[in-house]
N, C-alpha and C positions, 0 to 999 in steps of 0.2 A: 504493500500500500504506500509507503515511502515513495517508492520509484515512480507511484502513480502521480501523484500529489507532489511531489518534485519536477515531474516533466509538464504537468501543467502551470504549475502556479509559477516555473520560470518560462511560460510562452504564454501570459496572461492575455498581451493583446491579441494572440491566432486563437486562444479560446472563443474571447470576444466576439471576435469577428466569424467566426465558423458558425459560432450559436446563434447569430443576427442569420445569417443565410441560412440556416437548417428551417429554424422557425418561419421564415417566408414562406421558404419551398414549401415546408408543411403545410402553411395556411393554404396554399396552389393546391395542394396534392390533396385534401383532405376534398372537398366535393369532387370531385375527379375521380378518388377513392368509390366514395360514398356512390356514387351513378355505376359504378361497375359493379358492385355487390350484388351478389343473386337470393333473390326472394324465393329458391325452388326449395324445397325439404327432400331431397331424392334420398332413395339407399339402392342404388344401383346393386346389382348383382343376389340381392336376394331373392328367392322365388317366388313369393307372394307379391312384390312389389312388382317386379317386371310383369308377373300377371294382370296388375290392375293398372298399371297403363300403355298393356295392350288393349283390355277392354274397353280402357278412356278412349282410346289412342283411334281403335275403329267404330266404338259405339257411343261414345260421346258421354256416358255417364256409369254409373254403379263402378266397380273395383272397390277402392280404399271406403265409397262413401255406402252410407247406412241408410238404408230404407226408409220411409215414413210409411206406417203402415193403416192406411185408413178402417177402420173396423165400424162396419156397416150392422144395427141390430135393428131388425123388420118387424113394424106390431106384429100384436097377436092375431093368430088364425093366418099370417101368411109366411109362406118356405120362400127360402133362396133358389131351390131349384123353378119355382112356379113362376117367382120374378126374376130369372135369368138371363132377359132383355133390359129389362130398365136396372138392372146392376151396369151392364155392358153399355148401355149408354152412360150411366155413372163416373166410370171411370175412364171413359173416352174424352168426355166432357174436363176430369183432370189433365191427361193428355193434349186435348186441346189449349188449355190454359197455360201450360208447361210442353210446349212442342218440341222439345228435345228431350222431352223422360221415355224413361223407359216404365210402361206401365202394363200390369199383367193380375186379374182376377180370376174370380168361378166363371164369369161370364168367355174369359179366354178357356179354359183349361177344363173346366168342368173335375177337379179335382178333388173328390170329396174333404179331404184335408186341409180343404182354407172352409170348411162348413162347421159348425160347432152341431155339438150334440142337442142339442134343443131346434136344429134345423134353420133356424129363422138368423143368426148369427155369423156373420163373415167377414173375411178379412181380406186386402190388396195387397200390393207392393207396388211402392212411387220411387223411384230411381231420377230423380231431378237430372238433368241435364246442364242446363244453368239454371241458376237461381231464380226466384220473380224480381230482384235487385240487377241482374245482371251479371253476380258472382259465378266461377265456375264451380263446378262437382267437387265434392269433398271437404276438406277442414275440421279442425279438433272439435271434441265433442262439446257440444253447447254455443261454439262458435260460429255456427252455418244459419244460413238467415232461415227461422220457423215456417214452411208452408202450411200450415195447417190452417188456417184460417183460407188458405186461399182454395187449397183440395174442397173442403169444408162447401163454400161457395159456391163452386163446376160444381158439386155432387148434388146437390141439396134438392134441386128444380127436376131431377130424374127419378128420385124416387121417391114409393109409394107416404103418401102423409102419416104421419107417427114414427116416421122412422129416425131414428139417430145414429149420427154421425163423430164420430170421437180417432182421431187421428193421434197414434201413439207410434215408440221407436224411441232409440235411445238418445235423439233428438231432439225428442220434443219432451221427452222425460227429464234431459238434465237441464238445471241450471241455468239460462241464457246468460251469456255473457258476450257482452260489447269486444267486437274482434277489431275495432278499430286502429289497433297498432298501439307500440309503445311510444310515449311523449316523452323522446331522449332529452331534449333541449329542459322538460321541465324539470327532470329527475336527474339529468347534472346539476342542474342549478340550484336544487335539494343537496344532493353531496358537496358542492362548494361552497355554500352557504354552512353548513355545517363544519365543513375544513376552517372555514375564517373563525367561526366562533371558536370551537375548540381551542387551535391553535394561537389565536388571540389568549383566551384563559390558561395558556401552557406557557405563552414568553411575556405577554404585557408590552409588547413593544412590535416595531415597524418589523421586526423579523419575523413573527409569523407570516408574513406573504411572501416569505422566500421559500417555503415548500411548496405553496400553491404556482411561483413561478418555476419551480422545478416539475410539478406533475403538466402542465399545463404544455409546457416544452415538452415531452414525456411523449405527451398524447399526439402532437402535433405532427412528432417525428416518427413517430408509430404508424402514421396515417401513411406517410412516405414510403415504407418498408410492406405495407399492405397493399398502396396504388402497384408497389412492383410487382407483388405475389399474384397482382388481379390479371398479368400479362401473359402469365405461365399457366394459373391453373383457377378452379371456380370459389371464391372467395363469399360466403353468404352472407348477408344482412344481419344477423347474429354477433358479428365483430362490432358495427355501428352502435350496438345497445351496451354490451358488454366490454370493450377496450375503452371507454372515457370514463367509466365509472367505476372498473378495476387499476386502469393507469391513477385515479383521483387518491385510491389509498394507499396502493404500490410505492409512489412516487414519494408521498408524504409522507408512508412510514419511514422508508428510508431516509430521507434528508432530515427529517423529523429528529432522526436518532443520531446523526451525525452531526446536526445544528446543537442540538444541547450538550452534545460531546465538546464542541467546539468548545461552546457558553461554560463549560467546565474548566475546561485548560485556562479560560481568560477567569476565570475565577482565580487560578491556583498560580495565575502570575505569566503566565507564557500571552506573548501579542504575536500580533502579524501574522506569517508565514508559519513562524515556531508554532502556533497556536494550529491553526490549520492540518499543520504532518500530524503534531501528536496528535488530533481527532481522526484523521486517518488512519493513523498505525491502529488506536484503540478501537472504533466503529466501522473501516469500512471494510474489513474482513467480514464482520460480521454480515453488512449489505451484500456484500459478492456471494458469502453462502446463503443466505436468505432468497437472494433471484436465483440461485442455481435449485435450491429445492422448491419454489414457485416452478419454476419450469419439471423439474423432475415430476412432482405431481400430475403437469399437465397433457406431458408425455401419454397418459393413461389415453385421454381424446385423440391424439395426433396421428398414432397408429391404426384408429378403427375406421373399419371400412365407410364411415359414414359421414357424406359429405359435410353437413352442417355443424357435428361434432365434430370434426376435425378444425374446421376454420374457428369453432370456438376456443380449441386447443390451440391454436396457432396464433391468435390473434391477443390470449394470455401469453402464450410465451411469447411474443413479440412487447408486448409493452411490459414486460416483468425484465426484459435483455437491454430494452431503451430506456426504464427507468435506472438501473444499476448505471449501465454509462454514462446516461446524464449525470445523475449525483456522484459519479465518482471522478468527473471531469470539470462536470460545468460550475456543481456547487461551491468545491473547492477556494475558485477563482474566486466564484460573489462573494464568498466569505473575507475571503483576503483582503478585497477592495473596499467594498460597502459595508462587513458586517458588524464591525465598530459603531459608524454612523446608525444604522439601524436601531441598535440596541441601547441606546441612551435613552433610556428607560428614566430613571433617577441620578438624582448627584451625590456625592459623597462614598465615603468607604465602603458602604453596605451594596454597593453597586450590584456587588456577581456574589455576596456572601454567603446568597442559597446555595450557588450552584455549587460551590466546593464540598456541601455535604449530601447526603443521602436524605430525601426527602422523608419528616420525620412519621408522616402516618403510615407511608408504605415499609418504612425498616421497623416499626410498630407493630403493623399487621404480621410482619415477615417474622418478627421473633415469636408473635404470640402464635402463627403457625409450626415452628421449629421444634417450641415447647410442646405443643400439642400432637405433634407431629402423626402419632399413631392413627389417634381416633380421627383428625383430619382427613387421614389417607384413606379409614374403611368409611365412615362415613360418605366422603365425595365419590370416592371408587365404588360403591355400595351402589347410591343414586345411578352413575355412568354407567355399570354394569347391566343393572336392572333398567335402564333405558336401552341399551344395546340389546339385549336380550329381546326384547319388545321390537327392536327395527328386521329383529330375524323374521319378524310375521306379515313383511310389508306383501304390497302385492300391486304387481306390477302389470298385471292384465286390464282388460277392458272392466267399466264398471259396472254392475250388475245390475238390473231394471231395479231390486227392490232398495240400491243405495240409492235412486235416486228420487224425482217426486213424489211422495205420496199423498196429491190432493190436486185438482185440475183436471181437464177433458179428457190431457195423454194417459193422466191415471186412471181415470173410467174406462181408458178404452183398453189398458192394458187389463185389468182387472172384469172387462166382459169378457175378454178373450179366457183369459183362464175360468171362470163360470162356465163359458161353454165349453171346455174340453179341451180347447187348446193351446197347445204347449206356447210357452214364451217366446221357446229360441226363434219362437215363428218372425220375430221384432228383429232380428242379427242375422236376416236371411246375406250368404255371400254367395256369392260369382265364381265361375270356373270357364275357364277359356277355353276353347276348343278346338285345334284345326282339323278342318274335315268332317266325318258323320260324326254327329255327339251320342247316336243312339248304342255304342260302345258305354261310356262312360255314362251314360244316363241308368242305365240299367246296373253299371258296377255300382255308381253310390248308391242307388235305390236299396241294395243289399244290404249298405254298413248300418248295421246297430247306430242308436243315436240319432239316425236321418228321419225326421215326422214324413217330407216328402220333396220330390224334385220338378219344378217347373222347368219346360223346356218348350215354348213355343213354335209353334212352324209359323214364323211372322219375320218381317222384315225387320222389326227391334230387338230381334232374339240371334238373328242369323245375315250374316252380310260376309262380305268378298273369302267366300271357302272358309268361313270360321263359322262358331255358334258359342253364345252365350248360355250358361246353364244355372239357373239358381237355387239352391240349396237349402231348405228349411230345418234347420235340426232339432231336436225335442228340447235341449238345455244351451242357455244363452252362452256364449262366444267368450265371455269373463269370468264362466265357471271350469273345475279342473274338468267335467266331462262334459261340457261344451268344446274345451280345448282338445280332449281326448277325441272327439267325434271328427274334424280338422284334420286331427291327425291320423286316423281311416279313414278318412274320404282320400286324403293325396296319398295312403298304402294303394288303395283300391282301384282308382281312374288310371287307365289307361296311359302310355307315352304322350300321345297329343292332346291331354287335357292337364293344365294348369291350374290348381287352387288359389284363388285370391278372396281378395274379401278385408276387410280391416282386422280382422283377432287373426286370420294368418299373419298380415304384415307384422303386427303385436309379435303374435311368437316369433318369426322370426328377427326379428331386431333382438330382441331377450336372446335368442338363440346368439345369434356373430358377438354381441356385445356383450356380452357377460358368459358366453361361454370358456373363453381364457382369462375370464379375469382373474381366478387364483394368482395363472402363473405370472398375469403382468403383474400382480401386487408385490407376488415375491419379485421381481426384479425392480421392482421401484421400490423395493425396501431395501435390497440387497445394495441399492446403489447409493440409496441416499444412507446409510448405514458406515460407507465407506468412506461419503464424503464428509459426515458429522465426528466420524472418526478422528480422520486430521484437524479439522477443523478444532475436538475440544480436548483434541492430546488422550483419548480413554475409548474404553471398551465399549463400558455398560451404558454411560450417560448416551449414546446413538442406541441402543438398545432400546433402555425407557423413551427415550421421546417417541420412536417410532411406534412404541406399546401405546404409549398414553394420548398422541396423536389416531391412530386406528381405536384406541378407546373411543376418542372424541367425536370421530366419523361414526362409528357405530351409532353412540347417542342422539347423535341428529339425526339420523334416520329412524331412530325408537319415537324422536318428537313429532317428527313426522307423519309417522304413523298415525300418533294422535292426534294429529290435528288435524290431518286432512285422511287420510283411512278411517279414523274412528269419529271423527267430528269433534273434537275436545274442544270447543271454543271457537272454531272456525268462523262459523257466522256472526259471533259476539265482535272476534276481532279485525276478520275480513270481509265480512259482509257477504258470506258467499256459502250456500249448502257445498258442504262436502261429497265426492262423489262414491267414494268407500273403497276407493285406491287411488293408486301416485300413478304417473304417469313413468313408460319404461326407460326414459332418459335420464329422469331426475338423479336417483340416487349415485348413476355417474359421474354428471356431472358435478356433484353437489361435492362428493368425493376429491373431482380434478380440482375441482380453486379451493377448497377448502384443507385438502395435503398439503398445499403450497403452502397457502395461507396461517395455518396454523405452524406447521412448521418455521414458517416465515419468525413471530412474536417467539417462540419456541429460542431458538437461535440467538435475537436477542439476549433473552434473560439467561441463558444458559454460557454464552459468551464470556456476559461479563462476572459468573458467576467463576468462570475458571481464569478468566484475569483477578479476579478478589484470594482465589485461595492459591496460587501462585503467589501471591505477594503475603498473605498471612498463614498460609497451613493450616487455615481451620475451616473446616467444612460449613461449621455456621453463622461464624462470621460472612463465608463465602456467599451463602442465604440471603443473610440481612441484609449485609451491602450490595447485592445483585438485585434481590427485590425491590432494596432502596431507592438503584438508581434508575433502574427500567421501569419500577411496576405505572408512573405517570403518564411514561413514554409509550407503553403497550396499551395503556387504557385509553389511552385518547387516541390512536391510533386505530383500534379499533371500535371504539365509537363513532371516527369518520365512514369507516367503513360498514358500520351496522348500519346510522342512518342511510347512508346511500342504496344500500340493496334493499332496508324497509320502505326506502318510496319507490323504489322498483317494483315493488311486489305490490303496493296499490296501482298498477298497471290495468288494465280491461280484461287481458289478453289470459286465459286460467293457465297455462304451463310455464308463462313468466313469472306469474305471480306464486306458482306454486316453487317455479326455481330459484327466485328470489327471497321467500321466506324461508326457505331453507339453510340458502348462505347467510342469512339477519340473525337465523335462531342460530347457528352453526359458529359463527363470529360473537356471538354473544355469550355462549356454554362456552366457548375454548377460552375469550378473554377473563370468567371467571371462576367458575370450577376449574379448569385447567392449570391455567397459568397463574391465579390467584392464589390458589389451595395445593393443588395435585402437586405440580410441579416442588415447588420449595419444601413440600413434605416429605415426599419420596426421595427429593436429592438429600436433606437432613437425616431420612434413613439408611441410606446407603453408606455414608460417610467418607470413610477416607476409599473406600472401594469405587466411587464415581471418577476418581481423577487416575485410574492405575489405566496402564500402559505400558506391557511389559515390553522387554528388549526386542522380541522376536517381530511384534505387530509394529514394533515403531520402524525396525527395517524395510517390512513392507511397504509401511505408508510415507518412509521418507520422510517422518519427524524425531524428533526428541522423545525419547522415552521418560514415561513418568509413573516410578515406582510408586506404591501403595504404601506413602511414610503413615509414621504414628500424628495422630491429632495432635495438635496445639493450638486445644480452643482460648487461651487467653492469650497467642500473639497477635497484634493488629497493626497495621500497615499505618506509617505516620500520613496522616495529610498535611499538607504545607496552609497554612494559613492565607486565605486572598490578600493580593497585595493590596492597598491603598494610595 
């Protein structure tokens, strides 16, 4: 770090001047960027995908999207078979409203399996083509514009008087939620707004806007590095929400910790340049390992097959690589120059006279954790455990008709259906592509257990250039394990030239490529960051624990989540939003890739300077008190920028933002208290002189200094030099 901060801060004016042109270009490159960003959600190469847009592809609707399933019940004294014309004008009449659905009843099929047991009771399938908005086919659940008012309307004038009309589907069942897009510009201006306060309350002077001028530069030059990646390969919309609002805390954790590092040395007497190295030698090792294990973590996205995960992988490790080089280039210099001026705060001796000690409520906390240390650690680890335990029950499939409304038309009409006999899954009917005669495959699903019945029309909406569409109705919904089990006999059972699509195949299989190696990526992103925490804090154990007590932390957020959005613990109270009675199959990944980083990120911090404290006194809890002392301000408000930020992201419109945003706010807010408040300083107090060992053999591997496992000396303490005046 010397060498870093020696080559910069003796080419002050080529910094200057590099960082006036980076920040232009930036500002050039960032809409330029932004216009090349792709709004597609593809997963190329998995089977259920590439089925449903081929379906799209020649039939203009059904694949990925879900049915509306209008459920027609006839007074009394009259059958569905009797009125078999004015059903069929019924739902022509939908058709014609909606001239590009694909639309198929009793009056097509004469199937007794859309007829309930009581006779007079029947059911469609509306396969929208576009929207009555103009939207095309498909989108997340609850997101897609409701036709049912509009089916409702075509249907009503065809048949017989007393009849009722109740259009259900998982559609019209869940939740409505406004798909209008995330409101980036307002939900940066939520995190920046919070960066000023905080960091205003953390220095009281003109220096808290030197992190905000370091993340800011961060994001700008981030934008630069993404317009290039948009030339090579497809870059999603995904980065635009997530890189201004990750670079905002990134950026300012770092400099954050190396600005008070500064503010320390000018306390204990060192100016100028002198002042600057030593904050570099002590903090910016730490920033270098804190972006390298943000990127480690984010590794997990960058290699999966899927577009839009990947660019969100990349586009973290991209502002986690240009926030470290900023602050370890650019900050430097403003320090040098300006950070004097800034920081006239007050006059007289007491200027910097905090800053030379450990702040006294966090070395307070730190000791009354030390002493307490036992019950602290089964106590919090007790909680974490038992929230982990709880995230093993998440469920990552489609949501099931009964998690979601139960009151409204969609709910009467789900609830005729079943009165009359039939099955649910009837509401999760999926598609299967065909080339060639489908009456092969028609006849193999008709066979699988699980299948209530198979619609297969001889009509131009069913069958076009040598393909045919087939739709699939199965006894149990698509988000139960034998709804998924029935899925999974249909594609044993169809022939070579038939394809299962449908939206809970695409579901499985994304769960299938994405989570099917994640063991082994885990072990290797442990195994790596393992090696590098090694060097980093000269010992064995302490990269052991943190990687324990990190996947603790990951575990636990996904136990909270469970409850809040699986079980509904509060959800509505504090989002305003039914829960659907599972998570969506991306989340727990992603929530994992920035929150390994992340946590590990504060992690780093406190653990750094916990092994520069007992380097200099031999005592492990001294080591404690003065590492909690000196970080525990710097990590709390560091992430507080960052809780607020992802909390106004997660009051977004949009449900799988908001649900992957409240999960990084709850994720960031568990790790910066039970973690790193409690866990941490307890478990290193219990380990003791065994956290710092290093024997000969590991130190030659890693190319450090070995560091025997001495005896304690809890009463040596490190002199501090008193601030100059």
């Amino acid at each position: 770090m010397e060498r870093i901060s020696a080559f910069v801060l003796g080419r002050k004016g080529l910094v200057i001047l590099l960082t006036a042109v980076a920040f232009l270009v930036g500002m050039g490159a960032t809409p330029l960027a932004i216009q090349r960003l792709s709004e597609e959600y593809a997963h190329p190469g998995m089977p259920a995908f590439d089925a449903n847009q081929e379906i799209v592809k020649v039939y203009g609707n059904g694949g990925y999207q879900r049915p509306f399933v209008p459920v027609v019940r006839l007074p009394e004294g009259q059958s569905v078979t009797a009125q078999k014309e004015s059903l069929g004008r019924a739902f022509a009449a939908v058709a014609a409203v909606l001239p590009k659905a694909r639309v198929v009843s009793y009056a097509d099929t004469a199937d007794p399996k859309l007829v309930g047991s009581d006779g007079r009771t029947t059911l469609g399938l509306v396969f929208p083509g576009t929207y009555s908005d103009g939207s095309p086919p498909g989108g997340g659940l609850g997101e897609t514009p409701d036709e049912s008012l509009v089916i409702v309307k075509a249907m009503t004038p065809h048949l017989p008087p007393g009849s009722t009309i109740h259009v259900t589907g998982l559609d019209a069942l869940a939740p409505s939620v406004d798909a209008g897009g995330v409101d980036v510009p307002t939900k940066i201006g939520i995190g920046v707004l919070a960066a000023v306060v905080v960091l205003l309350l953390v220095f009281r002077s003109a220096l808290a806007f030197v992190p905000l001028l370091i993340s800011v530069l961060a994001i700008f030059c981030s934008f630069i590095v993404i317009l290039l990646l948009t030339l090579v390969m497809t870059v999603h919309d995904v980065a635009l929400t997530t890189m201004p609002l990750l670079g905002l805390g990134i950026a300012v954790d770092y400099s954050l910790l190396i600005v008070a590092r500064w503010r320390e040395e000018q306390a204990l007497g060192h100016r100028g340049d002198e002042a600057v190295h030593r904050a570099m030698a002590g903090a910016g090792r730490a920033v270098l390992f804190s972006g390298l294990a943000v990127a480690i973590g984010l590794v997990t996205m960058v290699v999966l097959p899927v577009p839009f995960l990947r660019s969100l992988g990349i586009a973290g490790m991209i502002i986690a690589a240009v926030s470290v080089a900023v602050t370890l280039t650019v900050l430097p210099v403003v320090l040098a120059r300006t950070g004097q001026r800034l920081d006239r705060r007050r006059a007289g001796g007491a200027r910097f006279a905090r800053e030379a000690r450990a702040g006294r409520a966090w070395s307070a906390w730190a000791r009354g954790v030390v002493r307490l240390r036992w019950p602290a650690a089964l106590l919090t680890g007790g909680l974490l455990v038992a929230l982990a335990v709880t995230g093993t029950r998440v469920d990552l499939g489609l949501p099931e008709s009964g998690s979601l409304r139960t009151s409204g038309s969609a709910y009467e009409g789900l609830t005729e259906l079943k009165e009359a006999g039939i099955p649910s899954g009837s509401i999760v009917a999926f598609d299967v592509f065909v080339t060639g005669d489908p009456a092969p495959a028609v006849e193999a699903i008709r066979g699988v257990e699980g299948v209530s019945t198979v619609l297969a029309p001889d009509h131009a909406a069913w069958r076009r250039s040598g393909t045919a569409v087939v739709t699939v109705l199965p006894v149990a919904e698509g988000g139960s394990a034998a709804g998924e089990a029935t899925i999974s006999a249909v594609r044993a059972a169809v022939p070579a030239n038939a394809r299962v699509g449908g939206n809970a195949a695409q579901s499985m299989d994304f769960r299938s490529q994405t989570y099917g190696a994640f063991p082994w990526m885990l072990a290797m992103i442990a195994l790596v960051t393992f090696v590098m925490l090694a060097r980093a804090f000269r010992s064995l154990l302490l990269p052991l624990k943190a990687i324990a007590l990190n996947l603790l932390s990951l575990g636990a957020v996904i136990g909270t989540m469970v409850l809040l959005w699986q079980y509904g613990w509060g959800t509505k109270e504090l989002l305003d939003i039914h829960p659907t009675g599972s998570i969506g199959e991306f989340v727990p990944l992603t929530i994992f890739a920035f929150l390994y980083g992340l946590s590990m990120d504060y992690e780093v911090f406190i653990l750094a300077r916990m092994r520069e404290e007992y380097d200099r006194s031999g005592s492990t809890a001294h080591a404690v008190i003065e590492g909690v002392g000196r970080t525990g301000r710097l990590v709390t408000s560091a992430a507080l920028i960052l809780f607020i930020s992802f909390a106004a992201l997660a009051m977004t419109p949009e449900l799988d933002v908001k649900v992957f945003a409240s999960g990084l706010a709850l994720g960031i807010a568990l790790d910066a208290t039970l973690i790193r408040a409690i866990l941490v300083p307890a478990v290193v107090a219990m380990m003791g002189r065994w956290n710092w060992w290093l024997p000969g053999w590991a130190a030659r591997l890693l190319r450090v200094e070995p560091s025997p496992a001495r005896p304690e000396d809890e009463h040596v303490r490190p002199a501090v030099p008193e601030p100059v005046h």
